[in-house]
Each structure stands twice: as C-alpha cells, then as structure tokens.
N, CA, C and O atoms as a GROMACS GRO file, in nm:
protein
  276
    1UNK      N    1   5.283 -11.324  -5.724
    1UNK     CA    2   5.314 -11.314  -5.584
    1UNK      C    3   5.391 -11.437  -5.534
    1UNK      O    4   5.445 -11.447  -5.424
    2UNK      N    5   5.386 -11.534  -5.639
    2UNK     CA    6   5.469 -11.673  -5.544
    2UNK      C    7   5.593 -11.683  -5.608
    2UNK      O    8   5.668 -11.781  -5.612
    3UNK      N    9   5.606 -11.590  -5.650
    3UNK     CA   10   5.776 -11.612  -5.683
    3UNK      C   11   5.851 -11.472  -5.644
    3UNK      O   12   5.969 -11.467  -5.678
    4UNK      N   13   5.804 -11.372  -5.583
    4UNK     CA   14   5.827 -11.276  -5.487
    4UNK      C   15   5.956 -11.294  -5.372
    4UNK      O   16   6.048 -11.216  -5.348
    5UNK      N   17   5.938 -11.369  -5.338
    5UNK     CA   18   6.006 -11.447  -5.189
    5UNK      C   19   6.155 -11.508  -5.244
    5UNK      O   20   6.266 -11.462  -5.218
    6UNK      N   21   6.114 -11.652  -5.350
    6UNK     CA   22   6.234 -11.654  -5.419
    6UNK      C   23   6.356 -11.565  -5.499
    6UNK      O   24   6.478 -11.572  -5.515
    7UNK      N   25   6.266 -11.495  -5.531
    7UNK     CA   26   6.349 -11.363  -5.644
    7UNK      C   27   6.448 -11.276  -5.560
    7UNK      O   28   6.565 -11.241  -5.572
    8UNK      N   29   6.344 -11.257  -5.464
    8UNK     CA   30   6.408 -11.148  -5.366
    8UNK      C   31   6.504 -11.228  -5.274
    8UNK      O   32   6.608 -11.168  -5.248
    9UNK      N   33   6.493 -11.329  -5.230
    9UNK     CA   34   6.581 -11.430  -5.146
    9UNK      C   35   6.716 -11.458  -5.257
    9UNK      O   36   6.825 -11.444  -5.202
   10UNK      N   37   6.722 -11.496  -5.414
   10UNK     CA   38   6.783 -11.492  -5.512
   10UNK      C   39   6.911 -11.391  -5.456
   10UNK      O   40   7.027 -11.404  -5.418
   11UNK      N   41   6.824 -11.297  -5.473
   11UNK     CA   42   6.952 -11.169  -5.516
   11UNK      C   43   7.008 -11.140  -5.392
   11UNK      O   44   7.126 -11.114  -5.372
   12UNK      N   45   6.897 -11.148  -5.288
   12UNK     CA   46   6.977 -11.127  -5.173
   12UNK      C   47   7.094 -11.196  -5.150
   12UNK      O   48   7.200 -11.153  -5.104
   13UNK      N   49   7.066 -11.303  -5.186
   13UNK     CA   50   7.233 -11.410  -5.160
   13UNK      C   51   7.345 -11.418  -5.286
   13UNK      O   52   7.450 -11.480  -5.270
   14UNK      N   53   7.320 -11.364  -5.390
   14UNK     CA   54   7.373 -11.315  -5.474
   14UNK      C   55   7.483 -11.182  -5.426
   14UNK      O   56   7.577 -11.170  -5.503
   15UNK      N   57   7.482 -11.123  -5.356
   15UNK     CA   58   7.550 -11.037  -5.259
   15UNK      C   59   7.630 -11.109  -5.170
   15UNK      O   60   7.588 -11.183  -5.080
   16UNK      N   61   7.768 -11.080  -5.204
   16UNK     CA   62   7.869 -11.170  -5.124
   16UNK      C   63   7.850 -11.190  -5.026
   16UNK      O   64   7.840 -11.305  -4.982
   17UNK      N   65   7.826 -11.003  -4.904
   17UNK     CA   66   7.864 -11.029  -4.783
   17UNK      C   67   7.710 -11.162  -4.731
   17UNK      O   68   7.725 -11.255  -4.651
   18UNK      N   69   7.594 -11.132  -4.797
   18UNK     CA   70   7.509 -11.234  -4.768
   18UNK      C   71   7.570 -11.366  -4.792
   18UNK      O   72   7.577 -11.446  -4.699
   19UNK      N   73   7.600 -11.386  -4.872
   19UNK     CA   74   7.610 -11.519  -4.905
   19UNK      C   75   7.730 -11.583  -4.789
   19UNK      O   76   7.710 -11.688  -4.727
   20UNK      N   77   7.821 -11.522  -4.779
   20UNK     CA   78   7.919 -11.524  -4.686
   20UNK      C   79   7.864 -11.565  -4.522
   20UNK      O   80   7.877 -11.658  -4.443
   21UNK      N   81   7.818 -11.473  -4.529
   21UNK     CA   82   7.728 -11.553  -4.398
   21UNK      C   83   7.641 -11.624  -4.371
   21UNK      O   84   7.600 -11.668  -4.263
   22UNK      N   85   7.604 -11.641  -4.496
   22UNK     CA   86   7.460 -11.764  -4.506
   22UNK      C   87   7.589 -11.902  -4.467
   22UNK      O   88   7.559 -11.994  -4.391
   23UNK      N   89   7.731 -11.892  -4.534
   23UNK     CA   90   7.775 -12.012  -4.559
   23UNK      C   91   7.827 -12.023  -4.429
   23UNK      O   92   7.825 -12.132  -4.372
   24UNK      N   93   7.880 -11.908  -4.367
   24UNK     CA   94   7.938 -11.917  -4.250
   24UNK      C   95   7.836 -11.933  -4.105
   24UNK      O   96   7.873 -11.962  -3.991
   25UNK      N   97   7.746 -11.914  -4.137
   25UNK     CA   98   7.583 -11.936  -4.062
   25UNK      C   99   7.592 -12.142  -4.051
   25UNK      O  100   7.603 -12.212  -3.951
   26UNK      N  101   7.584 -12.176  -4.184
   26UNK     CA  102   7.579 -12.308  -4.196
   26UNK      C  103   7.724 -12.387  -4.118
   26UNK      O  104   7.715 -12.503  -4.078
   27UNK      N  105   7.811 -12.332  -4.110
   27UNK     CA  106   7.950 -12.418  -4.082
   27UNK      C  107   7.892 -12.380  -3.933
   27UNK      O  108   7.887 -12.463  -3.843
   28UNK      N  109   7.865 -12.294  -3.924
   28UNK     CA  110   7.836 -12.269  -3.695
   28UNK      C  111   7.747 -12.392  -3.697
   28UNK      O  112   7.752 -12.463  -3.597
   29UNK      N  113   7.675 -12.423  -3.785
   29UNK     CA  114   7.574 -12.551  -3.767
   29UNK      C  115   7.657 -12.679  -3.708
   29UNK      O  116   7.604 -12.778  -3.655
   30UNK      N  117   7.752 -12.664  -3.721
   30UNK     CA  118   7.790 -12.848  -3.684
   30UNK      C  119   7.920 -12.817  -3.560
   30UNK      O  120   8.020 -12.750  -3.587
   31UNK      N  121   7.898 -12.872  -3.439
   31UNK     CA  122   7.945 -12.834  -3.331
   31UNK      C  123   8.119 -12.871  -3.286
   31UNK      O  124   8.188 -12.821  -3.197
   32UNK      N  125   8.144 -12.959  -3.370
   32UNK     CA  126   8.326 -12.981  -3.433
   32UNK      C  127   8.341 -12.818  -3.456
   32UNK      O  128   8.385 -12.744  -3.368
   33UNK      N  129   8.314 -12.788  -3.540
   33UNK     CA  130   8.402 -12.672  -3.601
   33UNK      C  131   8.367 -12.548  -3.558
   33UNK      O  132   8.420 -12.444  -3.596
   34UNK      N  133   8.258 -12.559  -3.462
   34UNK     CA  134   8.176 -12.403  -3.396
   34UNK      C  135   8.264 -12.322  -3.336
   34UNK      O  136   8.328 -12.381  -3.248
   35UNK      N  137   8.298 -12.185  -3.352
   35UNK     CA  138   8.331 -12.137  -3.242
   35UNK      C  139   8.266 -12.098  -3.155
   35UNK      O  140   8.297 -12.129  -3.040
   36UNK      N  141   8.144 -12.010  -3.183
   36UNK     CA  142   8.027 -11.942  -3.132
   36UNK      C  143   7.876 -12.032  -3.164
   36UNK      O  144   7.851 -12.135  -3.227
   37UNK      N  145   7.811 -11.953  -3.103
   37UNK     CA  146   7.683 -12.034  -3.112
   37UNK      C  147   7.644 -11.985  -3.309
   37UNK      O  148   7.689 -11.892  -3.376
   38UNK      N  149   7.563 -12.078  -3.340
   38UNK     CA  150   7.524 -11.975  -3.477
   38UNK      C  151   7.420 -11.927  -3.441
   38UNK      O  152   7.406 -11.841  -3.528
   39UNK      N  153   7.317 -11.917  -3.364
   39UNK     CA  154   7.229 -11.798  -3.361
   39UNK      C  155   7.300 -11.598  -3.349
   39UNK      O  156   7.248 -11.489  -3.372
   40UNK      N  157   7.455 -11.647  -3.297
   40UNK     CA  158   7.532 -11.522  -3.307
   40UNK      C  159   7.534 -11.497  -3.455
   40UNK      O  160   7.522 -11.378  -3.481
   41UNK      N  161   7.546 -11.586  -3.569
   41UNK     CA  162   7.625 -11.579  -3.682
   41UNK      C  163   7.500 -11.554  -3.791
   41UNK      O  164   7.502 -11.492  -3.897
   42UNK      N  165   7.388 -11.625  -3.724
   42UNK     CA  166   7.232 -11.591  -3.863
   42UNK      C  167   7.196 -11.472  -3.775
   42UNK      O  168   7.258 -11.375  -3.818
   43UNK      N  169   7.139 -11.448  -3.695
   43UNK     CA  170   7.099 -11.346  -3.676
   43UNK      C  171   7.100 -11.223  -3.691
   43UNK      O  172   7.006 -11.143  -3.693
   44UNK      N  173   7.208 -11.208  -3.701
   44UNK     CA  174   7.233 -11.050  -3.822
   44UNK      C  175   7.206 -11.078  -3.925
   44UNK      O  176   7.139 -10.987  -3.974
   45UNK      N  177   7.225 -11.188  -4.016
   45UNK     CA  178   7.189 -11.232  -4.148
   45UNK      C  179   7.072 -11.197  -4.187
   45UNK      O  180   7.038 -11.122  -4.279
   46UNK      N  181   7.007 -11.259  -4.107
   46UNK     CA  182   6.814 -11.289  -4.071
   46UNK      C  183   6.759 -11.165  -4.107
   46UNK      O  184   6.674 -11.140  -4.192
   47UNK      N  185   6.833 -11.075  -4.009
   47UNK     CA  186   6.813 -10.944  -3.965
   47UNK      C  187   6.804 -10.836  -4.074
   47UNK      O  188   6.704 -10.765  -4.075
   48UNK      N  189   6.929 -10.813  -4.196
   48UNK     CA  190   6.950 -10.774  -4.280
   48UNK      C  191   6.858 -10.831  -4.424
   48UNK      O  192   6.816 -10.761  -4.516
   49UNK      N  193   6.847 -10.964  -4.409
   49UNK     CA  194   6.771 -11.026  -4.526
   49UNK      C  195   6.574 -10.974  -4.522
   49UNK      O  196   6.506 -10.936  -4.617
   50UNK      N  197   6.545 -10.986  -4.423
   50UNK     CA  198   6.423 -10.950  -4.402
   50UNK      C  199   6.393 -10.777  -4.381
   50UNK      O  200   6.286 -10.726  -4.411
   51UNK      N  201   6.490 -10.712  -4.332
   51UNK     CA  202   6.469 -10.560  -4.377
   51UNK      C  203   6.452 -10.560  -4.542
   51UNK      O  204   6.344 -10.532  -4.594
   52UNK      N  205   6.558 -10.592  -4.610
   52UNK     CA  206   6.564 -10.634  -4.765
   52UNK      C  207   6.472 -10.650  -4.787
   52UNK      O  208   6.408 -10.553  -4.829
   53UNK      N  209   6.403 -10.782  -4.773
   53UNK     CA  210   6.257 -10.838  -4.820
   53UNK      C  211   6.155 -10.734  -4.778
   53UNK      O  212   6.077 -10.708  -4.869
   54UNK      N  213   6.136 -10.671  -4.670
   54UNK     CA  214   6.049 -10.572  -4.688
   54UNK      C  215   6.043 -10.472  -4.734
   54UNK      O  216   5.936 -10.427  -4.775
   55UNK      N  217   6.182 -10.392  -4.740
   55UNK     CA  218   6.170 -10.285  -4.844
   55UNK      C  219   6.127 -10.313  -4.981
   55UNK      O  220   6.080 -10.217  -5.043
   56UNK      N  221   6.135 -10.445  -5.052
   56UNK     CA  222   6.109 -10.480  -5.132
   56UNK      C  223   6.014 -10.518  -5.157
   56UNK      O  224   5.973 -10.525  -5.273
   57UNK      N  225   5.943 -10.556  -5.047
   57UNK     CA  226   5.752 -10.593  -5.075
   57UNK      C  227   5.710 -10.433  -5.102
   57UNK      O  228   5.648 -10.411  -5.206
   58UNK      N  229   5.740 -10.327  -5.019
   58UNK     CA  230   5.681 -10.213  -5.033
   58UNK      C  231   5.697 -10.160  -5.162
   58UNK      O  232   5.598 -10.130  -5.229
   59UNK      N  233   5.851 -10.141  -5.217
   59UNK     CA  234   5.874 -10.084  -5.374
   59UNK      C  235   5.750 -10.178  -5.451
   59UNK      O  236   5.668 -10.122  -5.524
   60UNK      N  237   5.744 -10.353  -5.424
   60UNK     CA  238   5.635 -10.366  -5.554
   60UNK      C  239   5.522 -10.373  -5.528
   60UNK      O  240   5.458 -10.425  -5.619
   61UNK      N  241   5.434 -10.328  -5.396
   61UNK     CA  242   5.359 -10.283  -5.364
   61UNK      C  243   5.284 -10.142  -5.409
   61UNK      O  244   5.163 -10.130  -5.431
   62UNK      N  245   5.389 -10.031  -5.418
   62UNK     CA  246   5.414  -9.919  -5.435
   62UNK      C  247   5.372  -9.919  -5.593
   62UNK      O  248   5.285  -9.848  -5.645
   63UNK      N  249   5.462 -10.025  -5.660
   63UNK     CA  250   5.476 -10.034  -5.851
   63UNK      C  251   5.349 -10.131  -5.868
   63UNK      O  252   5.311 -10.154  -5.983
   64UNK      N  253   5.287 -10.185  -5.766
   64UNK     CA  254   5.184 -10.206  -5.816
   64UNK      C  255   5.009 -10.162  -5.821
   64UNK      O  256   4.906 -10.210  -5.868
   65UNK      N  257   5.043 -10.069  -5.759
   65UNK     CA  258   4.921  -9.970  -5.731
   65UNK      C  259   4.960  -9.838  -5.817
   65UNK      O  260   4.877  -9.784  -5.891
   66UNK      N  261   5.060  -9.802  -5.805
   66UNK     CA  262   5.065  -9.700  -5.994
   66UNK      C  263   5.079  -9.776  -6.066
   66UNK      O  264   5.171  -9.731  -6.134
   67UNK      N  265   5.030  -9.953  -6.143
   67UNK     CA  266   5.031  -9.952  -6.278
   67UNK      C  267   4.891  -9.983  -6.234
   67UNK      O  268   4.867 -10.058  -6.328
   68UNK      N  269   4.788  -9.984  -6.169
   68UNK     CA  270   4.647  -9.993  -6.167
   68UNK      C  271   4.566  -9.864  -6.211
   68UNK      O  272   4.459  -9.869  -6.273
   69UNK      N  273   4.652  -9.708  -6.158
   69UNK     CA  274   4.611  -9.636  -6.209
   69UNK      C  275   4.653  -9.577  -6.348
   69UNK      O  276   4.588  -9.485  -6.397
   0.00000   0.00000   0.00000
C-alpha cells in the first residue's frame, strides 16, 4: 500500500499532456514569467490526476478482493 501513490503518481506524469502541465503549473509559480494565476494552470491538473488515482485505488481494490477469494 505505500508505494500505491508513487506508482500511480509515476505513470500519471509519464503522460505528456500531464507532465506538460505539471511543468507548466511550475513556471506559473514564479511571478516574472506568470501570465495567469497558477491555481488556473494546476487545477485541472489536480483535477485529472486524482480522478486517475481513484479509479485506480478502486481497480486494485477490486484485484484485491478477487485474489482473496
């Protein structure tokens, strides 16, 4: 269970358009080069990464109660 979070955080950013905005999330961070606020720019990120992560707790949730039976 403690490497759940990483794995799934892994691949998620392994996916361009994620990663793309993780990086472009980070550049809204520093107020020289901002155009917009970055809570405009993670928040869809956020948004998309954590649907991810939960569909994904459920599938090994799911795979782990049929290998008990």
């Amino acid at each position: 269970m403690l490497t759940f979070l990483p794995v799934v955080l892994f691949v998620q950013f392994i996916r361009v358009v994620n990663f793309f905005y993780l990086v472009n999330g980070v550049l809204q961070a520093f107020p020289s080069i901002s155009t917009n606020l970055p809570v405009a720019t993670v928040l869809p990120l956020v948004t998309v990464v954590m649907i991810e992560v939960v569909k994904e707790a459920i599938a090994e949730v799911s795979k782990h109660k049929g290998d008990r039976k």
